[in-house]
C-alpha positions in Angstrom: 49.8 -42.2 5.5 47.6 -45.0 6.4 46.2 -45.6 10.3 48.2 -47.9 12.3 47.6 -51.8 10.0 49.4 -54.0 9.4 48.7 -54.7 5.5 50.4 -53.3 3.1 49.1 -50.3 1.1 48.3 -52.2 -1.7 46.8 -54.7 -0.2 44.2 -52.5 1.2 43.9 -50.9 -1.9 42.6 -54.1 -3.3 40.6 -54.9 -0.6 38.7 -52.0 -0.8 37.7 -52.4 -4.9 35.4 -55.5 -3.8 33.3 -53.5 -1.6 30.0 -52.1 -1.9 29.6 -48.4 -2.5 27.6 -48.1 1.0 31.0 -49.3 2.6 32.9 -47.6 0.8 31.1 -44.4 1.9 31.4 -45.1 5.4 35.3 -45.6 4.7 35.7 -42.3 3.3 35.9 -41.1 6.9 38.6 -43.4 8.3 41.4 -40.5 6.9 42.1 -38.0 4.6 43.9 -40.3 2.5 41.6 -42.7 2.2 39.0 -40.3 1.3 41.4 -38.6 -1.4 42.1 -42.5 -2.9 38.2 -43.4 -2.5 37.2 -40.5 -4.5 40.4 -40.4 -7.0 39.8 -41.2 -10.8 42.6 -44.0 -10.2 40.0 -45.7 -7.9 36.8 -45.5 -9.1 37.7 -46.2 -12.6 39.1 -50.1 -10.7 36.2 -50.3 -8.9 34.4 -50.2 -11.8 35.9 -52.8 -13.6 35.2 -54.5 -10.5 33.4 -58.3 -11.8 31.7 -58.0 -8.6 29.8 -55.2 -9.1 28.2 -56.6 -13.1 25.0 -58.3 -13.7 22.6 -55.6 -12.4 19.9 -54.2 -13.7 17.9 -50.9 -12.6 14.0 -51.0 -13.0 11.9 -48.4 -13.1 8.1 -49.9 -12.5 4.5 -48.3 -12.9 2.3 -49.7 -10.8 -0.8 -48.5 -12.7 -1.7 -46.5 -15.3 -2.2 -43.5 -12.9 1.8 -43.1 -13.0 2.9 -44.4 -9.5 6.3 -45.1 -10.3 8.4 -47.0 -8.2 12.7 -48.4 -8.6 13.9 -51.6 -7.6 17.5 -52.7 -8.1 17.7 -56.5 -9.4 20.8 -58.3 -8.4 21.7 -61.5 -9.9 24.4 -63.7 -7.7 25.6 -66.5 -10.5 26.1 -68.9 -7.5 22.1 -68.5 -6.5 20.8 -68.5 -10.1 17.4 -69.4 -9.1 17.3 -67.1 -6.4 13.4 -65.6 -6.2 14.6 -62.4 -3.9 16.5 -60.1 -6.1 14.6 -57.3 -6.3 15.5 -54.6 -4.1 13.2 -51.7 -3.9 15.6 -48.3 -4.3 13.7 -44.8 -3.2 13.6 -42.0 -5.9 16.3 -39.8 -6.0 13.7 -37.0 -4.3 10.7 -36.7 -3.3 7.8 -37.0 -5.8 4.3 -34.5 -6.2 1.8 -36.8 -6.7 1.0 -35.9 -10.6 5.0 -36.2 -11.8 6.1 -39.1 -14.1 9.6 -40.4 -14.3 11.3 -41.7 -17.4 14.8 -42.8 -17.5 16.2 -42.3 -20.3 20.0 -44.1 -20.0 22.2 -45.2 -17.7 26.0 -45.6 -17.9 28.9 -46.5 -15.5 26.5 -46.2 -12.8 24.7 -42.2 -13.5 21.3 -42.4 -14.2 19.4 -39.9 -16.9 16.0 -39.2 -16.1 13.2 -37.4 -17.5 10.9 -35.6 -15.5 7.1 -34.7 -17.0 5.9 -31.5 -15.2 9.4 -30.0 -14.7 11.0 -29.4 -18.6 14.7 -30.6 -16.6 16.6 -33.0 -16.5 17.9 -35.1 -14.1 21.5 -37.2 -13.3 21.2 -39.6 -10.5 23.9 -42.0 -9.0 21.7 -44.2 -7.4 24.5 -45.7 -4.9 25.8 -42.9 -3.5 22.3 -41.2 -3.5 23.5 -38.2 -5.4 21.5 -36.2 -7.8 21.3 -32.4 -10.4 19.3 -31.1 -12.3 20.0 -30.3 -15.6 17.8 -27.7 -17.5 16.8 -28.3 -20.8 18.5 -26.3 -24.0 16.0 -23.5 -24.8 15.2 -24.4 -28.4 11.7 -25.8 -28.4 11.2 -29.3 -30.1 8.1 -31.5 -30.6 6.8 -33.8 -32.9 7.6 -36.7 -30.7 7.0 -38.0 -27.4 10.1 -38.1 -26.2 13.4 -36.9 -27.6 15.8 -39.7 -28.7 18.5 -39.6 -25.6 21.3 -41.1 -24.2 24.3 -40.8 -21.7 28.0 -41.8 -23.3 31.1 -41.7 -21.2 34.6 -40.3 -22.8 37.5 -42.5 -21.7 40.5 -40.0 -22.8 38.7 -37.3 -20.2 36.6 -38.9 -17.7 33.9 -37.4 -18.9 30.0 -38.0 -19.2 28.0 -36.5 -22.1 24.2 -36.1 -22.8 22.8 -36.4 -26.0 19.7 -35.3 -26.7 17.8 -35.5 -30.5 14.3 -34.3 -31.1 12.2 -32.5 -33.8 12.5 -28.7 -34.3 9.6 -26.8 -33.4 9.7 -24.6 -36.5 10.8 -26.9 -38.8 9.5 -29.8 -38.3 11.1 -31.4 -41.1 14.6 -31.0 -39.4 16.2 -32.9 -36.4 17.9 -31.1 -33.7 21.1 -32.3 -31.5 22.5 -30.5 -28.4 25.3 -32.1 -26.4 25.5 -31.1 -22.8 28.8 -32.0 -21.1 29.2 -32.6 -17.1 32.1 -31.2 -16.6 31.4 -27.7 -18.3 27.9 -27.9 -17.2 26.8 -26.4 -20.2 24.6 -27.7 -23.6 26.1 -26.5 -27.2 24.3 -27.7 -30.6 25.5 -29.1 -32.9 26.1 -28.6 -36.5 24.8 -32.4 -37.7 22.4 -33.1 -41.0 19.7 -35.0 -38.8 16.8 -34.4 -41.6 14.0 -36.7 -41.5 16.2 -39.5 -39.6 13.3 -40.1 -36.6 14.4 -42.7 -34.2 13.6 -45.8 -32.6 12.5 -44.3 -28.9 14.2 -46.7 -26.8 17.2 -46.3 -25.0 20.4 -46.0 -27.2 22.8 -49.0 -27.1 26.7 -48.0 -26.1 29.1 -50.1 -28.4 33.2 -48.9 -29.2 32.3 -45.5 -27.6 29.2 -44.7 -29.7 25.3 -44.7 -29.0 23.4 -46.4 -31.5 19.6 -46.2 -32.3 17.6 -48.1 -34.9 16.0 -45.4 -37.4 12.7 -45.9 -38.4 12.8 -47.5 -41.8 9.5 -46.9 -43.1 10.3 -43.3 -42.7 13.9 -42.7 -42.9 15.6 -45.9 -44.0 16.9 -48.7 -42.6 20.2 -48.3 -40.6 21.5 -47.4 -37.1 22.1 -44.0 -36.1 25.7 -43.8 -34.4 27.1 -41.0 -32.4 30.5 -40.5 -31.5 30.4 -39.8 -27.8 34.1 -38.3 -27.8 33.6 -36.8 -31.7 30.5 -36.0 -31.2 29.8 -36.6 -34.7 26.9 -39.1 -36.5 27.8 -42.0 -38.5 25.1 -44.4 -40.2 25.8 -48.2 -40.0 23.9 -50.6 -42.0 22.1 -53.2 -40.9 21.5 -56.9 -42.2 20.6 -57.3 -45.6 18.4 -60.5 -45.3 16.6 -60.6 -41.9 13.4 -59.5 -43.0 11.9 -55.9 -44.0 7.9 -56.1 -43.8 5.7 -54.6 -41.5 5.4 -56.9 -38.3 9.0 -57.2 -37.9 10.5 -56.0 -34.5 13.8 -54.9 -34.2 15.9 -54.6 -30.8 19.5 -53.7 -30.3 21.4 -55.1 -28.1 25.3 -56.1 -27.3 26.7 -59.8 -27.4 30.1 -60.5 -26.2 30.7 -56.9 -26.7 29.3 -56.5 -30.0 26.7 -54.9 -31.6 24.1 -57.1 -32.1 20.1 -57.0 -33.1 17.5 -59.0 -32.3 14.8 -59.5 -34.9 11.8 -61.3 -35.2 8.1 -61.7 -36.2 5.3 -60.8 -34.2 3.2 -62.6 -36.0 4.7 -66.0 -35.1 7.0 -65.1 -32.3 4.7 -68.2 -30.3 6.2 -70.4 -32.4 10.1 -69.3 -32.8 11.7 -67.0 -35.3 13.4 -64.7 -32.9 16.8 -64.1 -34.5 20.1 -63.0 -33.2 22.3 -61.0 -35.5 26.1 -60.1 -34.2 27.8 -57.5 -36.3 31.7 -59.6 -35.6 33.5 -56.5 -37.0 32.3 -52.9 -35.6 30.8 -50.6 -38.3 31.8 -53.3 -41.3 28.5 -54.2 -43.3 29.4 -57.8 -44.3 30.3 -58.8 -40.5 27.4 -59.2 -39.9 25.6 -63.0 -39.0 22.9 -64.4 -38.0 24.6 -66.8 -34.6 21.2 -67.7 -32.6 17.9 -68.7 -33.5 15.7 -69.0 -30.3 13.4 -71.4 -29.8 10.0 -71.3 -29.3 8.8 -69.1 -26.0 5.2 -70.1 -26.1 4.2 -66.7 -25.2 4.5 -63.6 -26.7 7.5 -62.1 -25.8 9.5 -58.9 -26.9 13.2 -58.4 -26.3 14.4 -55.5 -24.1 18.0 -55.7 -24.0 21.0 -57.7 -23.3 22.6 -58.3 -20.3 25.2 -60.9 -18.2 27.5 -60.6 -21.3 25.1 -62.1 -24.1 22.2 -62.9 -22.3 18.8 -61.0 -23.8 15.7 -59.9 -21.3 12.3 -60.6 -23.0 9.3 -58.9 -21.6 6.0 -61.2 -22.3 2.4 -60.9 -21.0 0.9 -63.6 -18.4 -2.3 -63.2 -16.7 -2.9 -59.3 -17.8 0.8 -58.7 -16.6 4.3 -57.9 -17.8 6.7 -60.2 -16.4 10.8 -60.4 -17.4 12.5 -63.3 -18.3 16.0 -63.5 -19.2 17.7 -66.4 -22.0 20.8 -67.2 -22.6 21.3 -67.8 -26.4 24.0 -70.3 -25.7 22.8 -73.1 -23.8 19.0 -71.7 -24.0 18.2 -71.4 -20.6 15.6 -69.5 -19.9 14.8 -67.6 -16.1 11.6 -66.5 -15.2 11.0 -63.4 -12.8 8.2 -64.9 -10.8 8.2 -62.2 -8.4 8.3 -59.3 -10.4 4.3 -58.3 -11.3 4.4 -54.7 -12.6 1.6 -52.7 -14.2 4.6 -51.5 -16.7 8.2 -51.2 -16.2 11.6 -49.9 -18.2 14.8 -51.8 -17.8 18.5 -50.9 -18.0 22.0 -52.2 -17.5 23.4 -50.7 -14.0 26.3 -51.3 -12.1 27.2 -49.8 -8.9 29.8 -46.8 -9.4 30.8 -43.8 -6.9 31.3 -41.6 -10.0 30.1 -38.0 -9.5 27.0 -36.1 -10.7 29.1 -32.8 -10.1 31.7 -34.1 -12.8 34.8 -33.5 -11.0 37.3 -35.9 -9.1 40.2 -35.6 -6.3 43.4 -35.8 -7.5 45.4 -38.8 -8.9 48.2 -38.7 -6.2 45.8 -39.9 -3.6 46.9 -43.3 -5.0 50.3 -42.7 -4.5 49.8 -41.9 -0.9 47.4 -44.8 0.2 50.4 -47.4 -1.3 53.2 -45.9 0.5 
């Protein structure tokens, strides 16, 4: 039962999906139910679809090339479009020796994957509740690249959050490797998947229909996008555009448009002057849905597309001045917003919303609901 109010259950219930995760914290110790409802699946599954909570991004900056790294949380309020203070610096999830590098890897529903260069772990991070793991490595040894192709996918049917991680084979070098490791079990497994030769795009993977996609490397494996069925966890190959261009200089970007898959493609030999396409794939995994809806016009700097954001919108990084600064353009009416406060040495960027979803990958019961309403 709810503390002496005079709102109804439900009412409060509602109330309490358009606040803040720092609120909602504090909340959790008003009563047992309303810890038990704050914490339930049923809850932070609404909160989540929340419109409140969209249109953030989470950057991870380098402030040099001695590998300071450094988060900042950018909020963007549609009423205050213009705004110049959006950046809110965010502290790591622990503290950090002086010689370690971060890399995140993916985000999704508000869990944070990142890469850690001394340590060979893991880590998921919820940034808004300041929750953190580890999660150790699978012991086959890879190399051959950098960094292994990963990403974080979410399961609907389960509630569940998966990791999957791609990479070269250390003895056969020929071969790619794939090892799912699943929150809730706490455990990697690998997979049984013919990954030969298919080397990846190492950007972030781009979550579309429950899959993660990543653009293959075409001069060495073919062209196409490299799908994997987060709930399956199987590989599909979807084709890309016949006609936007297959020559050295060509750079390629996934992103998502009105909940689509979508590319972004263009020259860098005249990207000063236009020629950034946008492709929108209408009809998932079907080749001939696919259309070129947005040409962009000309930047007059150099600028390379990151991802996509605000439901269509894409984030160009372009150098001014010896920096990398962010701008964000809306292919429909081709406005264009310039970070003027944001002056990184280098910097990643991802989609992130607020969430209270656990790194331990477990949840209070659904019943909580139930109680909370009466």
């Amino acid at each position: 039962m709810l503390p002496s109010c005079n709102l109804p259950g439900d009412v409060i219930a509602n109330i309490l999906t358009k606040l803040p995760v720092k609120s909602l914290l504090r909340f959790k110790l008003v009563c047992k139910s309303w810890c038990e409802f704050i914490t339930s699946s049923y809850f932070i599954k609404l909160h989540l679809s929340n419109p409140i909570t969209t249109h953030n991004l989470l950057i991870l900056s380098h402030l040099n090339d001695y590998d300071v790294s450094e988060f900042s949380i950018l909020t963007q309020n549609d009423n205050f479009p213009d705004a110049d203070n959006l950046f809110v610096k965010m502290p790591p999830p622990f503290p950090l020796d002086p010689d370690e590098f971060l890399h995140v890897f993916d985000s999704c529903n508000g869990l944070v994957c990142l890469g850690l260069k001394i340590m060979p772990k893991l880590v998921l991070w919820n940034p808004a509740t300041r929750k953190f793991r580890f999660v150790p490595l699978p012991e086959r040894r890879t190399f051959g690249m950098p960094l292994p192709a990963m990403g974080l996918g979410y399961v609907e049917d389960t509630g569940d959050y998966k990791i999957v991680r791609i990479a070269q084979d250390y003895k056969l070098s020929e071969k790619m490797m794939a090892w799912v490791y699943t929150l809730s079990s706490d455990s990697w497994k690998q997979l049984d998947l013919c990954l030969v030769n298919m080397l990846m795009q190492l950007r972030a993977p781009v979550s579309v229909n429950g899959f993660l996609h990543w653009l293959t490397n075409r001069f060495v494996s073919g062209n196409f996008i490299v799908a994997f069925d987060v709930k399956e966890e199987v590989v599909r190959h979807i084709a890309v555009p016949d006609n936007y261009g297959s020559s050295f200089g060509i750079f390629r970007q996934l992103v998502v448009v009105k909940g689509c898959l979508s590319m972004v493609v263009f020259s860098e030999s005249n990207a000063m002057s236009g020629g950034i396409e946008i492709w929108v794939m209408a009809e998932y995994g079907v080749k001939g849905s696919w259309s070129k809806q947005f040409t962009v016009e000309q930047f007059g700097v150099v600028a390379r597309p990151l991802r996509s954001w605000k439901d269509g919108e894409i984030l160009f990084r372009y150098q001014d001045e010896g920096s990398k600064k962010l701008m964000s353009y809306n292919s429909y009416n081709k406005r264009k917003q310039y970070f003027s406060n944001f002056n990184p040495y280098s910097f990643q960027v991802f989609n992130y919303v607020e969430s209270l979803e656990s790194v331990e990958g477990g949840r209070t019961r659904e019943g909580a609901f139930r109680e909370i309403v009466a």
